[in-house]
N, C-alpha and C positions, 0 to 999 in steps of 0.2 A: 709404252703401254699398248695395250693389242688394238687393234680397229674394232674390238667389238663394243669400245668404250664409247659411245653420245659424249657432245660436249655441246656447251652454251656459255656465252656470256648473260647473269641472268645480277636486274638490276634491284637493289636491296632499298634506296631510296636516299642511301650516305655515299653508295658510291655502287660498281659492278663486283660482283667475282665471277672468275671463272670456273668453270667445273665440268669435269668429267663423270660419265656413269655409266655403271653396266651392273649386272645379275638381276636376279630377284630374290625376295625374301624379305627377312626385316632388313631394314635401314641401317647403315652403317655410316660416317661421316670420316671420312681419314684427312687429317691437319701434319703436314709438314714443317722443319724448323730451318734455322739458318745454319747455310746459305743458301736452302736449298728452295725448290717450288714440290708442287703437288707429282714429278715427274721421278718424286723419292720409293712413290707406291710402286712403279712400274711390274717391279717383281712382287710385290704383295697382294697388290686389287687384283689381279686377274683369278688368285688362288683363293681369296673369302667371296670372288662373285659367284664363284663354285653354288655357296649356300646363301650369300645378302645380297640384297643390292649394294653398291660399291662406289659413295660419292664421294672424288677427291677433289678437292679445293683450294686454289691457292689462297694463303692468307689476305686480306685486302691489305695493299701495298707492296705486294712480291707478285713474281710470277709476270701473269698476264692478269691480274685481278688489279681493279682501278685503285685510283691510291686519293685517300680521306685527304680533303681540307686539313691544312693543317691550324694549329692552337696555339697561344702561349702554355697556358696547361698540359700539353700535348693527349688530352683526354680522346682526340678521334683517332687516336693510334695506342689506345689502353686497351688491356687484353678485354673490359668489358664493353667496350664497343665494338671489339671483331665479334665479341660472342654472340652481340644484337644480330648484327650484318649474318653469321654466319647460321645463326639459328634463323632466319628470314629466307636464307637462303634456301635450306627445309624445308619451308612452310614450301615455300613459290613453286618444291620439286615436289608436293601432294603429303609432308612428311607432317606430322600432329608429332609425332615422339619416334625417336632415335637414338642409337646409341653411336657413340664419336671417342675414336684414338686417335691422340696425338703425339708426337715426338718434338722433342724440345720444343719452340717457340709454341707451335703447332700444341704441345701436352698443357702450357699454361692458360689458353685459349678455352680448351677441353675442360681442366674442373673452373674453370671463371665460367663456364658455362651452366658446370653441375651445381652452383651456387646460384647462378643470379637468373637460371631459368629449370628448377627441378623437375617442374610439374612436363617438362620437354626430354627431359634425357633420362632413358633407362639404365644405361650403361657408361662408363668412361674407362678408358684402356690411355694410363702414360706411362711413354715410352723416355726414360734415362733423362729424367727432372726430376725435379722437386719443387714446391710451392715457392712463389717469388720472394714472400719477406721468410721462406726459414733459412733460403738462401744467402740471401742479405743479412741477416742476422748473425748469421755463420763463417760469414765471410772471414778468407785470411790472407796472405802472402801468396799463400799456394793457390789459394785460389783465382787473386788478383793475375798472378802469372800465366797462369796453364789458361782460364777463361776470357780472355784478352777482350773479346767484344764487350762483355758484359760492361766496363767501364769506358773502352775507347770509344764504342760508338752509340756511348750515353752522352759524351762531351755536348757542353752547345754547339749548334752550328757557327760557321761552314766548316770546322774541322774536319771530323768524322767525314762527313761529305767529299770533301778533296780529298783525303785519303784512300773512301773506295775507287773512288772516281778516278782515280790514277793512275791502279794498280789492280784493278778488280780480276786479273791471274793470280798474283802474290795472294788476295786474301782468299782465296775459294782453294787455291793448294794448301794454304797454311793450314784453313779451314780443315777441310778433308782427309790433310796428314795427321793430323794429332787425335788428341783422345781416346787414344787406344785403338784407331782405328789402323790397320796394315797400308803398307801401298798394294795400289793394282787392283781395289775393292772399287772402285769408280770407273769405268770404261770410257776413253775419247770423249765419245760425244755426249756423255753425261756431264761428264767436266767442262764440256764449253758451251752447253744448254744452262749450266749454273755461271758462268762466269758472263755467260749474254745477257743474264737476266741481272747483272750489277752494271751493266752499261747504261741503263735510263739513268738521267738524274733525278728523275719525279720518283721513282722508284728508289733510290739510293737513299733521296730523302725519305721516305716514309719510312724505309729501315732503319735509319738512325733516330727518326722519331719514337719508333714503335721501344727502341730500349731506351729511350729518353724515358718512356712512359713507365718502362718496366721500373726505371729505375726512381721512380716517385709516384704516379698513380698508382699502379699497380701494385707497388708497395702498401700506399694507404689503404687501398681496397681490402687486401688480405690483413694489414694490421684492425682494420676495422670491423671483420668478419671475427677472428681470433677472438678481440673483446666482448662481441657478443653473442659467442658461444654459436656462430651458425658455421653448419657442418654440411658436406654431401651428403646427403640421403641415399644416391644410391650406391652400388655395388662399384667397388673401384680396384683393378687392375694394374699396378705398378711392376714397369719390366724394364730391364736394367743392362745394361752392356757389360759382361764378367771380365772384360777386360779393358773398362771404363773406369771414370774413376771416381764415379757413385758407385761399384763396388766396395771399395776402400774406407774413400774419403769422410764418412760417416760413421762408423764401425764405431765410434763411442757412445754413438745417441741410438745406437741399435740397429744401422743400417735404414735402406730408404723406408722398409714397407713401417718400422717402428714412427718415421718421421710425417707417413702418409697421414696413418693410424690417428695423431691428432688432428686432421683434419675431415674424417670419413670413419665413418660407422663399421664398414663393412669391406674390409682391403686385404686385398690376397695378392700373389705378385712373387717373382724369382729372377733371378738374372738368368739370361741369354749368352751363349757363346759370341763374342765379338766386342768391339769396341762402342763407342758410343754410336758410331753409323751402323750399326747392327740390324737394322730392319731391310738395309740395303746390302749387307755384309752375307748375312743370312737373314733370308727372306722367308725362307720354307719354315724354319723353325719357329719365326716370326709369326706368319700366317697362324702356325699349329696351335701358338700360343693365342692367340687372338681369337680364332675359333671356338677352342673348347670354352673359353670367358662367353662370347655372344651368344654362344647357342642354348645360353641356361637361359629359358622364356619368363617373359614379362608379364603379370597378370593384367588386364584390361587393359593393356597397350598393343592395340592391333597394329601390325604393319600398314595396312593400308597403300593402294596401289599408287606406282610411280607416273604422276602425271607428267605431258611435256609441259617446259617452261615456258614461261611468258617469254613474249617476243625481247628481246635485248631493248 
C-alpha cells in the first residue's frame, strides 16, 4: 500500500486493531478474509481514496490487530463482537456513520454489522460470501471438500492449531491456489507477508477460534435474526468471483444476489472477472465496482471529518 496511507494501533477496549488510512470523503471501512490481512486492499485503497476516505483493518486476531481473550463459547471471536471492536474503531477515527466492504471472512463481519449496528452503516459491499447459517444449511460434499477450513479449522483445539502452526506455507499456497483463483495473482512478497502473519500462535489461535465461532455462534446469530424477520436496512452490494464457485454453486436457489435478497431489502450485485481473490486478481474493476455503489449519497448521514486517533 502507498506511503500516503497513516496507520495506528487504536485500542477498542476488547483488544487493538490496527489500521491504515488515506483520502478524504465519506468513510469507507474495507475488511479482509482468510488467509489474508488488510494488505489484500493494496491495489484497491489507494484507487477509492481517489473519492473516500480509505480505512483498512485487520480483523481482530489476524494481521497485526491484537487477538480477544478467548471463551468456551468462543463468543469474543464471533463475527458480532469484531463488529463492536470494528465499529468503535470508527467511532475513535471521528466516523458517526460509514459504509464498510468486506471479502470473505471480512464480508460476514460487514452485514453482522448491517444487523446489529444499522443506525451506523449506510452502505455494505460483500465480496464472494454468503450469510454464515445459508451456508451451513447448504452445506454438501462439495462443499465440505473444495472449502476445507470452513470445518478443519472449526475442529477443537490444539488440532487445527498444530496444523497451521506447522505448515503455515502449505496452507496460504493451498489457500491462494484454489478457488478459482490462477497462479501468479499473488507476488513474492505478498505470499510471505500472509504466511508471516500464520507464524504467531496467539494469532493462529484466534483464527481457529474465529471459525469455531463461525461454526456455532455465528450460526445462532443468523438463525436467530431469520426467525425474527430482522433484515439489513440498508443498501447491499453482492460481487462475486465468475470464475469462483459462488458463481455456480447456487444456480438452483437463484444465484448469490437471490440468496442475499432474503436477507436485505435492497441488493444489487454481479460477478467480477476472476476467482474468488478477485479483488486482488482485478483490482481496478474491483475499485469501479465499489465506487459506482458508494458514491450514491446518504441522506442525513454526513461524512464528517477524519480525526487523529487516540494514543495506542
Amino acid at each position: 500500500m502507498s506511503g500516503d496511507f497513516e496507520s495506528a494501533e487504536i485500542q477498542t477496549g476488547e483488544t487493538c486493531i490496527f489500521a491504515r488510512w488515506s483520502g478524504s470523503g465519506p468513510p469507507i471501512l474495507l475488511l479482509h478474509g482468510f488467509p489474508q490481512t488488510q494488505l489484500m486492499w493494496r491495489s484497491v485503497a489507494p484507487l477509492l481514496a481517489r473519492n473516500f476516505t480509505v480505512v483498512c483493518a485487520d480483523l481482530p486476531g489476524y494481521g497485526q490487530s491484537g487477538c480477544p481473550a478467548s471463551a468456551p463459547d468462543h463468543a469474543p471471536h464471533a463475527k458480532r463482537a469484531m463488529a463492536r471492536d470494528l465499529a468503535i474503531l470508527m467511532q475513535r477515527l471521528g466516523f458517526a456513520h460509514f459504509s464498510v466492504a468486506g471479502h470473505d471472512r471480512g464480508g460476514r463481519v460487514a452485514y453482522r454489522m448491517g444487523l446489529d449496528h444499522p443506525s451506523r452503516v449506510d452502505r455494505i459491499a460483500v465480496l464472494d460470501v454468503l450469510p454464515t447459517e445459508t451456508v451451513w444449511a447448504r452445506a454438501d460434499a462439495r462443499f465440505a471438500l473444495a472449502y476445507w477450513p470452513w470445518s478443519l479449522l472449526a475442529q477443537p483445539e490444539p488440532l487445527p492449531e498444530c496444523l497451521l502452526a506447522a505448515a503455515p506455507e502449505a496452507v496460504i499456497d493451498a489457500a491462494l491456489g484454489g478457488w478459482g483463483t490462477p497462479a501468479g495473482v499473488f507476488p513474492p512478497e505478498v505470499r510471505t507477508a500472509y504466511v508471516e502473519a500464520l507464524r504467531d500462535p496467539a494469532h493462529v489461535h484466534a483464527i481457529c477460534e474465529e471459525y469455531r465461532a463461525a461454526a456455532t455462534l455465528d450460526r445462532a446469530h443468523d438463525q436467530e435474526d431469520a426467525a425474527g424477520k430482522r433484515r439489513i436496512d440498508c443498501p447491499l452490494l453482492a460481487l462475486w468471483g465468475a470464475e469462483g464457485p459462488l458463481d455456480t454453486w447456487y444456480a438452483d436457489a437463484g444465484g448469490p444476489l437471490a440468496l442475499w435478497k432474503a436477507w436485505a431489502g435492497d441488493v444489487q450485485g454481479h460477478a467480477i472477472d476472476g476467482g474468488h481473490f478477485f479483488p486482488e486478481q482485478t483490482p481496478e474493476a474491483t475499485a469501479e465496482a465499489l465506487t459506482r455503489f458508494f458514491s450514491v449519497p446518504v441522506a442525513n448521514h454526513p461524512a464528517g471529518p477524519l480525526l487523529h486517533p487516540e494514543p495506542p
